[in-house]
Backbone as a chain_set.jsonl record, in Angstrom:
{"seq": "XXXXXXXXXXXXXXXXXXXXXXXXXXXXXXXXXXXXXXXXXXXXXXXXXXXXXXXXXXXXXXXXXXXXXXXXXXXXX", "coords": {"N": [[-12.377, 216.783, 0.913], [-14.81, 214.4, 0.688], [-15.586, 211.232, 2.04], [-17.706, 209.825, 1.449], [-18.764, 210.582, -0.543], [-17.064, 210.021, -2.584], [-17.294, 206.857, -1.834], [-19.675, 206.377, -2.336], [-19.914, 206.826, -5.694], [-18.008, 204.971, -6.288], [-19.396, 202.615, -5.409], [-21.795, 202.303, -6.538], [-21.02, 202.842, -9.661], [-18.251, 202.286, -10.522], [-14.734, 202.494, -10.529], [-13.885, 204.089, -12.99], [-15.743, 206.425, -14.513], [-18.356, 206.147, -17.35], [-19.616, 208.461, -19.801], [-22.193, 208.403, -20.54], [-22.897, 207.718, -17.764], [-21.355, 209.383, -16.561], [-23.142, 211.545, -17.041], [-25.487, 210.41, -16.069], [-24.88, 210.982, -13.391], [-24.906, 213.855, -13.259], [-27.342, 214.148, -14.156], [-28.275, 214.959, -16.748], [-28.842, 215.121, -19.877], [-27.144, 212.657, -22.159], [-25.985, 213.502, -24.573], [-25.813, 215.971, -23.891], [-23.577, 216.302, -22.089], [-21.407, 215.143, -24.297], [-21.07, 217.451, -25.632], [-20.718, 219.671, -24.308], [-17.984, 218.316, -23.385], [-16.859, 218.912, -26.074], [-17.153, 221.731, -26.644], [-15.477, 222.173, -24.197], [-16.803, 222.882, -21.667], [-17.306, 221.137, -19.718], [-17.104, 220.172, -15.982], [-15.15, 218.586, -15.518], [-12.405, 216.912, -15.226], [-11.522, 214.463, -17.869], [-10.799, 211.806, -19.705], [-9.382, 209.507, -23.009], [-9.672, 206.192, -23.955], [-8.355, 204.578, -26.011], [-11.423, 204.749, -28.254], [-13.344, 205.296, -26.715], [-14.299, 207.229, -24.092], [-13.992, 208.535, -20.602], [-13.66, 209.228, -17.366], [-12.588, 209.681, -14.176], [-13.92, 207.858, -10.686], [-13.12, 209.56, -8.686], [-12.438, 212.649, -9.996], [-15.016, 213.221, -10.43], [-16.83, 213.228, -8.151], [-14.746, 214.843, -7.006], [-15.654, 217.243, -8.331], [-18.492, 217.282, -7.501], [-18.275, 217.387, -4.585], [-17.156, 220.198, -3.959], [-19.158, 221.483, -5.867], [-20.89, 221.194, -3.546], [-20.143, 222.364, -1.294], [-19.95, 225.372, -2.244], [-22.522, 225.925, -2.602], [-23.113, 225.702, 0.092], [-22.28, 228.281, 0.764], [-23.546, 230.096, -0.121], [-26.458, 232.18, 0.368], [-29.201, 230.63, 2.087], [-28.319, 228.248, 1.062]], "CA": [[-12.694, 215.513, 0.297], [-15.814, 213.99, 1.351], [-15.39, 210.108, 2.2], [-19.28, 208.916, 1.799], [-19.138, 211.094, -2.278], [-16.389, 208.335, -2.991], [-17.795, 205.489, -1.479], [-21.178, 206.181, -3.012], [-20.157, 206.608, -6.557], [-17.285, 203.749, -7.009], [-20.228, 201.45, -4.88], [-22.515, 202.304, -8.154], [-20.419, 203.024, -10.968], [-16.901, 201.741, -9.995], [-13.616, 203.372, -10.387], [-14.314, 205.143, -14.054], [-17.314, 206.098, -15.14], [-18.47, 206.327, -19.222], [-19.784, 209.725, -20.221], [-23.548, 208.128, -20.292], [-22.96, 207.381, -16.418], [-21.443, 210.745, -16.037], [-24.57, 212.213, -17.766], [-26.929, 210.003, -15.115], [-24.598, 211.601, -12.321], [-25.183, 215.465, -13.397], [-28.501, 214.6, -14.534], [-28.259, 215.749, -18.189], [-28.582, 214.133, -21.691], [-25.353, 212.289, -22.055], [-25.721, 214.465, -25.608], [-25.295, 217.578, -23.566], [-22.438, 215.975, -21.928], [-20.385, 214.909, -25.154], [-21.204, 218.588, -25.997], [-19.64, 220.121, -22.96], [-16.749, 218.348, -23.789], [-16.801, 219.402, -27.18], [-16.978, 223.293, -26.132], [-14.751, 222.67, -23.277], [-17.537, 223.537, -20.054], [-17.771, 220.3, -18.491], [-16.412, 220.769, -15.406], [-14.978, 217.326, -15.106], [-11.546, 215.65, -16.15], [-12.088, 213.003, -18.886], [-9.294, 210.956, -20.714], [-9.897, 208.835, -23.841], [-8.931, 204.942, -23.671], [-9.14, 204.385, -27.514], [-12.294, 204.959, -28.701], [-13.986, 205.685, -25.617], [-14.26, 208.334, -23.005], [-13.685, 208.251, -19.057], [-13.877, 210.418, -15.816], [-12.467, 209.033, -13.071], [-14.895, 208.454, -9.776], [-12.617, 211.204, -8.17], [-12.603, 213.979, -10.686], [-16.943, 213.308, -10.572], [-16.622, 213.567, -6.206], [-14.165, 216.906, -6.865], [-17.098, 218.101, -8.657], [-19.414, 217.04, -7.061], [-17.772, 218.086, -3.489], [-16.749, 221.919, -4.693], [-20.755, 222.347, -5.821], [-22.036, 221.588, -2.368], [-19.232, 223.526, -1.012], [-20.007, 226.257, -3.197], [-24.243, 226.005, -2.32], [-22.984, 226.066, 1.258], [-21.371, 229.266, 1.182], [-25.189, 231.302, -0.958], [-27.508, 232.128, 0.915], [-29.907, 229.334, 1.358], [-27.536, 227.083, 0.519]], "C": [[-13.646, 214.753, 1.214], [-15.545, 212.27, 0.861], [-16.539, 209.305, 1.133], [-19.298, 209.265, 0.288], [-18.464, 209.86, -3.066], [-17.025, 207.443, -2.873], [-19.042, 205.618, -2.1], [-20.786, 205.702, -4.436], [-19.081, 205.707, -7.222], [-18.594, 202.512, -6.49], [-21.449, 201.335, -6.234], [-21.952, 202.433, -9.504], [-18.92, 202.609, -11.074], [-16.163, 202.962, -10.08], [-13.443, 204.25, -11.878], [-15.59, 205.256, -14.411], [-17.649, 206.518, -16.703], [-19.588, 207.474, -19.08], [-21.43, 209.509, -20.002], [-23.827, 208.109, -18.66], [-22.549, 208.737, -16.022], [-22.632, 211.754, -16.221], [-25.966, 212.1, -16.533], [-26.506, 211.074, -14.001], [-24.784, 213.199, -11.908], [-26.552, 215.45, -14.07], [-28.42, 215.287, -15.701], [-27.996, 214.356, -18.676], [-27.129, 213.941, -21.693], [-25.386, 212.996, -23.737], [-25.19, 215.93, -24.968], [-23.739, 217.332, -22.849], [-20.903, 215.953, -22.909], [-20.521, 216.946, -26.072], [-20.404, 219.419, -25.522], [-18.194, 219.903, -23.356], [-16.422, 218.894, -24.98], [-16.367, 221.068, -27.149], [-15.942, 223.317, -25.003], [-15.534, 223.368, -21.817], [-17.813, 222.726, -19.456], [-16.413, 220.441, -17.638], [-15.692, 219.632, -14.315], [-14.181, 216.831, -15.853], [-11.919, 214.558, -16.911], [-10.644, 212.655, -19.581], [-10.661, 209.849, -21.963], [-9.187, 207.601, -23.837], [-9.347, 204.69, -25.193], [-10.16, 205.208, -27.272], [-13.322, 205.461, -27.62], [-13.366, 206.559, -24.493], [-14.624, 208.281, -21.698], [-13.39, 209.198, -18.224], [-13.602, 209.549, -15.047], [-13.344, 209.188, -11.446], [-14.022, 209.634, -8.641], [-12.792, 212.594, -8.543], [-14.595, 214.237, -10.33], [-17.376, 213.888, -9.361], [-16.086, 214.672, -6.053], [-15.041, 217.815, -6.736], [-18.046, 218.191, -7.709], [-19.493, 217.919, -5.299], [-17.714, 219.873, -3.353], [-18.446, 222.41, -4.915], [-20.99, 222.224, -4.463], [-21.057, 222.422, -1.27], [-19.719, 225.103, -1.193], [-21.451, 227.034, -2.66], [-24.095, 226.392, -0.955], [-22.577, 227.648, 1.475], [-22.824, 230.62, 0.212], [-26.086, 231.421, 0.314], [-28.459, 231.412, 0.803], [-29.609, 228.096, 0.948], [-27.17, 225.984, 1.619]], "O": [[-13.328, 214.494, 2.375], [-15.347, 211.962, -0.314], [-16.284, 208.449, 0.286], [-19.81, 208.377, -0.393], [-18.974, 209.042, -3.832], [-17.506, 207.007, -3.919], [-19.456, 204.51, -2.44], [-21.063, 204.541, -4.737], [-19.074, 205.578, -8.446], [-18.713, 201.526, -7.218], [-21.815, 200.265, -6.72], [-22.629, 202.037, -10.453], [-18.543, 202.766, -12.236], [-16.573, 204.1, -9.85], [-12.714, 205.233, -11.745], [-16.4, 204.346, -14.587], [-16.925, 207.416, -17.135], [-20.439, 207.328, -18.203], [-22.008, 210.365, -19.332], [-24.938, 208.471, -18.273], [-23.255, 209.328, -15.205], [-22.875, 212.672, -15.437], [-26.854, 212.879, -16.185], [-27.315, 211.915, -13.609], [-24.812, 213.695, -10.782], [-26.995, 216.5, -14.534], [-28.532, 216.502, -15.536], [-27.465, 213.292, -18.358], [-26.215, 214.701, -21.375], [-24.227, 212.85, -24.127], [-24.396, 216.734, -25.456], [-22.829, 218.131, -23.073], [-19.801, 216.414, -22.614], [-19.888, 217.282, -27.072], [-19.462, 219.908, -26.147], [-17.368, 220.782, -23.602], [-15.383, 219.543, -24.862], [-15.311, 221.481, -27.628], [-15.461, 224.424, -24.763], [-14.981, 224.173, -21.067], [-18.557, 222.972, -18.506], [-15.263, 220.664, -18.016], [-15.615, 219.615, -13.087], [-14.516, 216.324, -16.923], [-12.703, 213.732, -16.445], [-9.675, 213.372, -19.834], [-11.864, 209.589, -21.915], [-7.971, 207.748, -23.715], [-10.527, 204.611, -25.533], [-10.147, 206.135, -26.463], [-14.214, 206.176, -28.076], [-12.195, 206.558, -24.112], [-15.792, 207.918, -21.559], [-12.689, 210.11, -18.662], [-14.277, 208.52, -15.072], [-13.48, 210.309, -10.956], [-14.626, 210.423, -7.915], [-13.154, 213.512, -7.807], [-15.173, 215.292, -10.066], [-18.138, 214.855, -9.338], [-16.518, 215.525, -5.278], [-15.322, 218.676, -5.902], [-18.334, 219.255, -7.161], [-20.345, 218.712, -4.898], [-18.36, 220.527, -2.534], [-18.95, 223.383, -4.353], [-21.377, 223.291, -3.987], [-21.614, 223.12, -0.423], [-19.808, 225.877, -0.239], [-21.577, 228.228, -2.385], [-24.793, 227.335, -0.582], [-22.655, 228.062, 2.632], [-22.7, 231.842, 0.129], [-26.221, 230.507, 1.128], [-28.902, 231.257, -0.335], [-30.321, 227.156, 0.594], [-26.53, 224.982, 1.301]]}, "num_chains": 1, "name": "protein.A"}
């Protein structure tokens, strides 16, 4: 668990972020996002509060942590 992945993305997006904000954070169309979920390949907890959809800035930092983890360990990476 990287400290600075937290503190970055509650200091910009707070403590949930909305599917459009998860979209800015992976860089993709927040259409390919609500897609993902749809198919089941985003690779990021979400809950629904009513009508709307939420990722907590932890599950986004898991992610986020685990890829550069992940890049670290390729060659090149």
């Amino acid at each position: 668990m990287k400290l600075a992945t937290r503190a970055m993305i509650v200091d910009r997006w707070g403590l949930r972020l909305t599917m459009e904000q998860v979209a800015e954070v992976l860089n993709l169309a927040h259409g390919t996002v609500y897609n993902m979920i749809a198919d089941g390949s985003l690779p990021i907890r979400t809950y629904k509060e009513g009508k709307r959809r939420f990722a907590s800035y932890e599950a986004v930092a898991d992610y986020l942590d685990a890829m550069d983890e992940q890049a670290k360990k390729k060659p090149g990476g």
